[in-house]
C-alpha positions in Angstrom: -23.8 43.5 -22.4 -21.5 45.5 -19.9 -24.1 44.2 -17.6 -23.0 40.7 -17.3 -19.5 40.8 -19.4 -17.5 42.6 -16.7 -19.0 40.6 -14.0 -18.3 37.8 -15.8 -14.5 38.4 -17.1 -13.6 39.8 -13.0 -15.2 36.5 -11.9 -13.0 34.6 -14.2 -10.1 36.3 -12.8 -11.1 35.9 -9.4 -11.5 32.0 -9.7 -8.7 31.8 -11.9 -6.7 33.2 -8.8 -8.4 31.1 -6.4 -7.8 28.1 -8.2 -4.7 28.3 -9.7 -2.6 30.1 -7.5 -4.1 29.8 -4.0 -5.0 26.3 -3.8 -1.9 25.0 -5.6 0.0 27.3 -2.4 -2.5 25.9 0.5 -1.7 21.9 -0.9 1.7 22.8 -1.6 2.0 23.5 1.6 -0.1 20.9 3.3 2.6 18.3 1.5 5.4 20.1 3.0 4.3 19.4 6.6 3.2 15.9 5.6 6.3 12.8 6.2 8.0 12.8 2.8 7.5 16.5 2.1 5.0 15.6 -1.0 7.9 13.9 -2.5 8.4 10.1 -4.0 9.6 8.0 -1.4 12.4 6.1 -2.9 14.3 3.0 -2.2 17.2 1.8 -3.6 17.4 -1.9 -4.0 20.5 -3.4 -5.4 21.1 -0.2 -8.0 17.5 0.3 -8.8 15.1 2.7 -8.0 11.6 1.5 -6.4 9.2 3.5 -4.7 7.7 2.5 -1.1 4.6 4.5 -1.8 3.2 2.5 -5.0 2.2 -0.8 -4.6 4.3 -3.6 -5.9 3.5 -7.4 -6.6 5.6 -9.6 -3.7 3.9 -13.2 -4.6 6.6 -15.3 -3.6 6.5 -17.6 -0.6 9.7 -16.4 0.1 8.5 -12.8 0.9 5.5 -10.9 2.6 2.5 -10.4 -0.1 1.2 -7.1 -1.2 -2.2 -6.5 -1.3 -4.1 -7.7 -4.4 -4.4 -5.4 -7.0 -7.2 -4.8 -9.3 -5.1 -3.2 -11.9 -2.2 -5.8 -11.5 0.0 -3.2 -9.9 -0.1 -1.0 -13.2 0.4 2.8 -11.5 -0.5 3.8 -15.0 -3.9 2.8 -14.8 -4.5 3.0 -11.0 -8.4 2.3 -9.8 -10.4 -0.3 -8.5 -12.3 -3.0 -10.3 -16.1 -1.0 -10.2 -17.6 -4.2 -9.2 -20.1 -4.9 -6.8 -20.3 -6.9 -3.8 -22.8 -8.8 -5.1 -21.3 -9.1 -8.5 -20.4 -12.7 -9.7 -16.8 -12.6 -11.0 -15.9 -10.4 -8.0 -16.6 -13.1 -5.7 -15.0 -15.1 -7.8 -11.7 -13.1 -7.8 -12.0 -13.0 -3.9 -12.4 -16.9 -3.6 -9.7 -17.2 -6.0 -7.6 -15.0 -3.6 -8.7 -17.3 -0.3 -8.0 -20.4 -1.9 -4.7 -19.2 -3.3 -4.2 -18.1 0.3 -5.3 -20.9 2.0 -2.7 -23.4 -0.3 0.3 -21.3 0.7 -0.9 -20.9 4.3 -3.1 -24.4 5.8 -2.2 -23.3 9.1 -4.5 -20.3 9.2 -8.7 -20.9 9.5 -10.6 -19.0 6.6 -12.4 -16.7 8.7 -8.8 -15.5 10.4 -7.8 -14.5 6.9 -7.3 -10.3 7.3 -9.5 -8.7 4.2 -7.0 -6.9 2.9 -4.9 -10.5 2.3 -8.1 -11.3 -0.4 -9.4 -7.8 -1.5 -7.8 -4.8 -3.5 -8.0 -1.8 -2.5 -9.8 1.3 -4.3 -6.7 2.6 -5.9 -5.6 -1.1 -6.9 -1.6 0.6 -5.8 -1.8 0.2 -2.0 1.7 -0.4 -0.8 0.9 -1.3 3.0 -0.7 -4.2 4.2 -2.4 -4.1 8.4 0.1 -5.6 11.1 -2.4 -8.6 11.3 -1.9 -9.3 7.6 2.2 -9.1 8.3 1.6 -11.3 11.2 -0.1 -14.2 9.7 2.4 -14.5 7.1 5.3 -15.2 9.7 5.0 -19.2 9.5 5.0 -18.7 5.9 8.0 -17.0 5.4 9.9 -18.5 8.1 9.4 -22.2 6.9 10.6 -21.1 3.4 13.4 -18.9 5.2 14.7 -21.0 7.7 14.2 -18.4 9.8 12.4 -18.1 13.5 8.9 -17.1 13.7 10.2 -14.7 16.4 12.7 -12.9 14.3 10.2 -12.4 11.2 7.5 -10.6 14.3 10.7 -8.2 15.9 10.7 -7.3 12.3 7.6 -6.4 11.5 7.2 -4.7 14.8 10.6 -2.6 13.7 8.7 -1.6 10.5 5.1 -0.2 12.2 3.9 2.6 11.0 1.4 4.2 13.3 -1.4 6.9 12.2 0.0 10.4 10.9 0.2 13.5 14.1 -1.2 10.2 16.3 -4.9 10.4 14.4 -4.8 10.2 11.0 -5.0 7.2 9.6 -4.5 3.5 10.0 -1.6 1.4 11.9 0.3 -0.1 9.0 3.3 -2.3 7.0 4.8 -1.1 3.9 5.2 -4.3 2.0 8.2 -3.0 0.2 10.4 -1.6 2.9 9.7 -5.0 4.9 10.4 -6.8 2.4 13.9 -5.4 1.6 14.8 -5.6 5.6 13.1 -9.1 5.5 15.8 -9.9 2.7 18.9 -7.7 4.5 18.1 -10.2 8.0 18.1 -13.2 6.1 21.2 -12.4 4.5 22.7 -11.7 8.1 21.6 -14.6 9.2 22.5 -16.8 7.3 26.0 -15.4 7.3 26.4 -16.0 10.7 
C-alpha cells in the first residue's frame, strides 16, 4: 500500500501545484501583456455598457453587419452550429445568408461576397468582420446615410486593426466600434 499511496498523494500535490497555481500565473500573465490586459473591453454607448469583444447583431441597413451567428449572438451559449459542409440545412442557412445579402446589396456579384458576410464563425460571438467585408458594405450604408462612399472607406481605414506584435493574427474591423464612430460621423455630418 505505501508502495503506490505516497506516490500517488505527492503526485496529486505536484499536479495540483502545476495546475492550479502555475498555469493560472503563466496565462495570467500572458493576458497582461496582451491589448486589453485580459480585461472586457467596454464601450459606452449612450449610458450603456456593451462590449467590443462579443459579437453583437448590426442587421440594419443603416449600419455595418456583424458576422452571422450560429447561436444568434447568445454569449451564453457561445459555439458553432456542428454541421457539415455537406449537410443540407447548412447550405441552406448559407444561401439564406447570400440571398439576404444579395437583396440589400445588387451591386455586388455573388462570388465577390467575403465568406465571413454568409458564414458564422466557430464561436458563433465573433465581433470583427475582414476589411473586405467593411468595404463592400460602403454603398450600402452610404445610400441609406446620405453619406459619401469616400467618408464611410477613411472610416473604416481609421478603425483597422492589424495582427497582434505584427504576426499574430488576422487584419480586422470590430463591427461594434465602427459602428458607433459610423453613427458619431453621421451625426457630424449632418450637423454641418
Amino acid at each position: 500500500m505505501k508502495t503506490y499511496l505516497f506516490p500517488a498523494i505527492r503526485l496529486t500535490f505536484v499536479f495540483l501545484v502545476l495546475c492550479s497555481i502555475i498555469y493560472t500565473a503563466i496565462i495570467w500573465g500572458v493576458a497582461k501583456i496582451t491589448p486589453n490586459k485580459g480585461e472586457p473591453a467596454i464601450i459606452n454607448v449612450q449610458g450603456k455598457r456593451m462590449y467590443s469583444d462579443v459579437g453583437q447583431k448590426f442587421d440594419a441597413d443603416q449600419y455595418f453587419w456583424s458576422r452571422p451567428s450560429a447561436v444568434n449572438y447568445n454569449a451564453a451559449a457561445a459555439g458553432a452550429s456542428n454541421k457539415g459542409p455537406y449537410n443540407t440545412d447548412y447550405l441552406k442557412s448559407i444561401q439564406a445568408n447570400i440571398d439576404s445579402f444579395v437583396i440589400h446589396h445588387p451591386d455586388v456579384n455573388v462570388h465577390n461576397i467575403p465568406i465571413d458576410m454568409i458564414t458564422a464563425s466557430a464561436s458563433g460571438l465573433d465581433p470583427d468582420i475582414t476589411v473586405q467585408a467593411a468595404n463592400i458594405q460602403v454603398n450600402r450604408i452610404a445610400h441609406v446615410r446620405n453619406l459619401q462612399p469616400g467618408l464611410l472607406q477613411s472610416l473604416i481605414q481609421q478603425h483597422i486593426h492589424h495582427p497582434f506584435l505584427g504576426i499574430f493574427g488576422p487584419t480586422y474591423v470590430n463591427v461594434l466600434e465602427l459602428n458607433v464612430a459610423l453613427n458619431d460621423l453621421s451625426a457630424s455630418y449632418h450637423a454641418q
